[in-house]
C-alpha positions as CSV (number, residue, x, y, z in Angstrom):
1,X,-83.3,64.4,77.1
2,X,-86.4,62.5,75.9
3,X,-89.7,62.1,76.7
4,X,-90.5,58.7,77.5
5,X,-94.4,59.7,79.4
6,X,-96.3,62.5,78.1
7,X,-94.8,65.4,80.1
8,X,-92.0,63.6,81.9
9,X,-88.7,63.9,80.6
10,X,-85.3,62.1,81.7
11,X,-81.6,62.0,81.0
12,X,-79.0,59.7,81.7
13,X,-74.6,59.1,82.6
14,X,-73.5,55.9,82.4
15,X,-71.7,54.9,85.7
16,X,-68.5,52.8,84.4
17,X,-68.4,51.8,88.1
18,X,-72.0,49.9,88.4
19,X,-72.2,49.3,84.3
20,X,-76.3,50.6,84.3
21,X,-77.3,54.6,83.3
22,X,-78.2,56.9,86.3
23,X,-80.6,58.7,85.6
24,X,-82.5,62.4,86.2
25,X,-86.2,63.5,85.6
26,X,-88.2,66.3,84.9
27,X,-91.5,66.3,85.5
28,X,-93.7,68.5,83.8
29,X,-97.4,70.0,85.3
30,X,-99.7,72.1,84.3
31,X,-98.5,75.6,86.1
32,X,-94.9,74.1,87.4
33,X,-92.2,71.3,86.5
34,X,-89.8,70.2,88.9
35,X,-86.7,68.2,88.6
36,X,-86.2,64.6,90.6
37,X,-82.8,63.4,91.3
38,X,-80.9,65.4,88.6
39,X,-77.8,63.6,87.5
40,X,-74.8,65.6,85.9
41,X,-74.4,66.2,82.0
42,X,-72.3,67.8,79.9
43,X,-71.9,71.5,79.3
44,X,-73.7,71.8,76.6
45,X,-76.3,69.5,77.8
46,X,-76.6,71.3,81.1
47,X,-77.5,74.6,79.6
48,X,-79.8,73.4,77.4
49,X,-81.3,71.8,80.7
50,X,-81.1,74.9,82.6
51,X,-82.9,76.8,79.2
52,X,-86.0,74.3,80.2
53,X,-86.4,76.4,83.4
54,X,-87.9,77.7,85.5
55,X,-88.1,75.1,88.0
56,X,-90.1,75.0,91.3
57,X,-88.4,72.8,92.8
58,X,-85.7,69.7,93.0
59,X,-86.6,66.9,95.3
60,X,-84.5,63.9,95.8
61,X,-85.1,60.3,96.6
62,X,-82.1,59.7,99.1
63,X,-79.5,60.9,100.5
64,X,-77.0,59.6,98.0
65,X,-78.8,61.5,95.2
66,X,-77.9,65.0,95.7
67,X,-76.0,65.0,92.2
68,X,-75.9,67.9,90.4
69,X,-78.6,69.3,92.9
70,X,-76.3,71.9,94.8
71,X,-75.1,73.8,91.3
72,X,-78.7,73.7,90.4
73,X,-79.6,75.4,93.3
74,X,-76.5,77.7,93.2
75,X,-77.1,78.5,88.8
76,X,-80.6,78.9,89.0
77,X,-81.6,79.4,92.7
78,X,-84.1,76.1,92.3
79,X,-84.7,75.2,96.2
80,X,-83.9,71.5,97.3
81,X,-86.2,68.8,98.9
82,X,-85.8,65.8,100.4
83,X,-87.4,63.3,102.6
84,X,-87.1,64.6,106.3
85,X,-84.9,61.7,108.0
86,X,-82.4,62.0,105.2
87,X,-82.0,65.8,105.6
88,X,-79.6,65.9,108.0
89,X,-77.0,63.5,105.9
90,X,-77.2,65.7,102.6
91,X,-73.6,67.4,102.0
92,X,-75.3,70.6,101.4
93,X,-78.6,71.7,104.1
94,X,-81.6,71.5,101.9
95,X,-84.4,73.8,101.7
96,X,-87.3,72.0,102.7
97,X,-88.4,68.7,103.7
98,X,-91.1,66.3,102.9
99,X,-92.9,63.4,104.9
100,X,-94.6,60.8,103.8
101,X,-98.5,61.4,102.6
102,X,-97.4,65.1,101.8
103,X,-98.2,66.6,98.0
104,X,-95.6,68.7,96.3
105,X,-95.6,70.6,93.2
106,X,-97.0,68.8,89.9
107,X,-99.1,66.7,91.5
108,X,-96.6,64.1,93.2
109,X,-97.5,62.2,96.4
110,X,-94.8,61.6,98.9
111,X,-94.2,57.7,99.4
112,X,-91.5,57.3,102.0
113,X,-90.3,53.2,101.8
114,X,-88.6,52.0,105.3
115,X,-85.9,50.3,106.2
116,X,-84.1,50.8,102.4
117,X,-80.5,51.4,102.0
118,X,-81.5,55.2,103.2
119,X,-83.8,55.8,106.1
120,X,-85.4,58.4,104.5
121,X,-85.9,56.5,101.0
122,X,-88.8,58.1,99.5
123,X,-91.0,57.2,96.4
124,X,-92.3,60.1,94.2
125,X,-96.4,59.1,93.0
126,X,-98.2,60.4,90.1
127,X,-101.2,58.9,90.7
128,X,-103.5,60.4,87.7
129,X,-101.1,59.5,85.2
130,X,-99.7,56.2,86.6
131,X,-96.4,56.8,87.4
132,X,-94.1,55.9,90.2
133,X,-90.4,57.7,90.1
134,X,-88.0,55.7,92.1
135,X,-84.7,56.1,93.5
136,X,-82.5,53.2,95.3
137,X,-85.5,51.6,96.0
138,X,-85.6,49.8,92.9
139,X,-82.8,49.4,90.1
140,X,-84.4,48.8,86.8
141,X,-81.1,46.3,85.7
142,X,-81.2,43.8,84.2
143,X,-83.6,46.0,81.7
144,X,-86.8,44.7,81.7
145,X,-86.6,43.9,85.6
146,X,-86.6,45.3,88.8
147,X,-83.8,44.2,91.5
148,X,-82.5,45.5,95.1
149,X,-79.2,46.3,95.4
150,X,-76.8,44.8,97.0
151,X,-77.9,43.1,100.2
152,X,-74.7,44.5,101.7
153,X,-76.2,48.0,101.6
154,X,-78.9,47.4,103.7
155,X,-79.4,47.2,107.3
156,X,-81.7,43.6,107.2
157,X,-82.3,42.9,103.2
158,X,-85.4,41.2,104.5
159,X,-87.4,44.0,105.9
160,X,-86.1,46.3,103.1
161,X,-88.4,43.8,101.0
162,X,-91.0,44.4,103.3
163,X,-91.0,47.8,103.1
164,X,-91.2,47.6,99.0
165,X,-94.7,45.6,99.0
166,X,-97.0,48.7,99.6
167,X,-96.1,49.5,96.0
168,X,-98.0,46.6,95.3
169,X,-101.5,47.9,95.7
170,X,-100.8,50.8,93.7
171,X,-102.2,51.8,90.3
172,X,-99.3,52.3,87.7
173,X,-98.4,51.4,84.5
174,X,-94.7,53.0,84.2
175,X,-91.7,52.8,87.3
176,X,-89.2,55.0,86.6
177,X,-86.0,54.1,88.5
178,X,-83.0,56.2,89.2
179,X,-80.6,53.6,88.2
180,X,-80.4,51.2,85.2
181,X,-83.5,51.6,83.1
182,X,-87.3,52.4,83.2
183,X,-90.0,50.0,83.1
184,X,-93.0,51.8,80.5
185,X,-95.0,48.4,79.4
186,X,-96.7,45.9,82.3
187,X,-94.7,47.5,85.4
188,X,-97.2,45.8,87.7
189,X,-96.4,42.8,86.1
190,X,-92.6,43.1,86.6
191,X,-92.9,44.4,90.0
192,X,-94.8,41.2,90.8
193,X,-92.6,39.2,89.1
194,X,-89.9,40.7,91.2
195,X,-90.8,39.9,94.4
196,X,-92.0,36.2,92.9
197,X,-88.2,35.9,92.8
198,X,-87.9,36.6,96.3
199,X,-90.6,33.7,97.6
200,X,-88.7,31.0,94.6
């Protein structure tokens, strides 16, 4: 694990599969930390992540992220979160739910994006330190850029896009994407950049 913002930790596993990292985050406050999207490790690695607890909570983008939620939940009876139209979907019933506008644990704002690859595809804001923690919404391949998916995952690519420019009137300076790798210098910049690609 490494700190790459003060008091936000991550941790990645390569995916042969897509060839970029997926990746898991800790976020640290000042009386909780919570884990977002936690993707599995090693033995040894996951007892050293479990040693970090406790944790108030695990709340996860999508649907598809569940990862190593549910032994999480089972080792260290962390309770699960998600976004409330991708509840039903999980493989496992979560604990809670979340909607968009609502404020969990360590400060993080609820951002749910529409019509992404998930319908309940949320975005997890940390607006005092400039942070936005992403999960399918955003890959961060190739490094250094932001890109969709494939538009095979989506429903209508084009109104995915749409529902991606309310990030634009955001403060940040770091995006921290749940696949491929984080963006810590000028991430307004590259997010604009990203959807200049769309319009050329």
């Amino acid at each position: 694990m490494k700190e790459i913002v003060k008091g936000i930790w991550t941790w990645s596993a390569l995916s042969e599969e897509k060839g970029y990292n997926f990746n898991g985050t800790l976020v640290q406050g000042e009386n909780a930390q919570v884990l977002i999207d936690p993707v599995r490790l090693p033995e040894k690695e996951y007892k050293e992540l479990k040693a970090r607890g406790p944790f108030e909570a695990i709340y996860l983008s999508n649907k598809d992220h569940e990862r190593m939620a549910y032994d999480l939940r089972r080792d260290l009876s962390v309770p699960i979160w998600i976004h409330e139209e991708d509840a039903p979907l999980l493989k496992e019933k979560p604990d809670h739910t979340f909607r968009e506008g609502d404020k969990l644990a360590c400060d993080i704002e609820v951002l749910h994006l529409p019509d992404q690859k998930s319908r309940g595809e949320s975005a997890f804001y940390l607006r005092e330190r400039g942070v936005i923690i992403l999960g399918d919404a955003l890959l961060g391949v190739p490094a250094g850029q932001l890109s969709l998916l494939p538009a095979a995952k989506y429903k209508d690519v084009e109104k995915a896009r749409l529902g991606l420019a309310r990030l634009r009137a955001l403060y940040f300076e770091a995006i921290l994407t749940g696949d491929g790798e984080p963006v810590l210098v000028r991430a307004h910049d590259i997010l604009e950049q990203f959807f200049l690609r769309l319009i050329f």
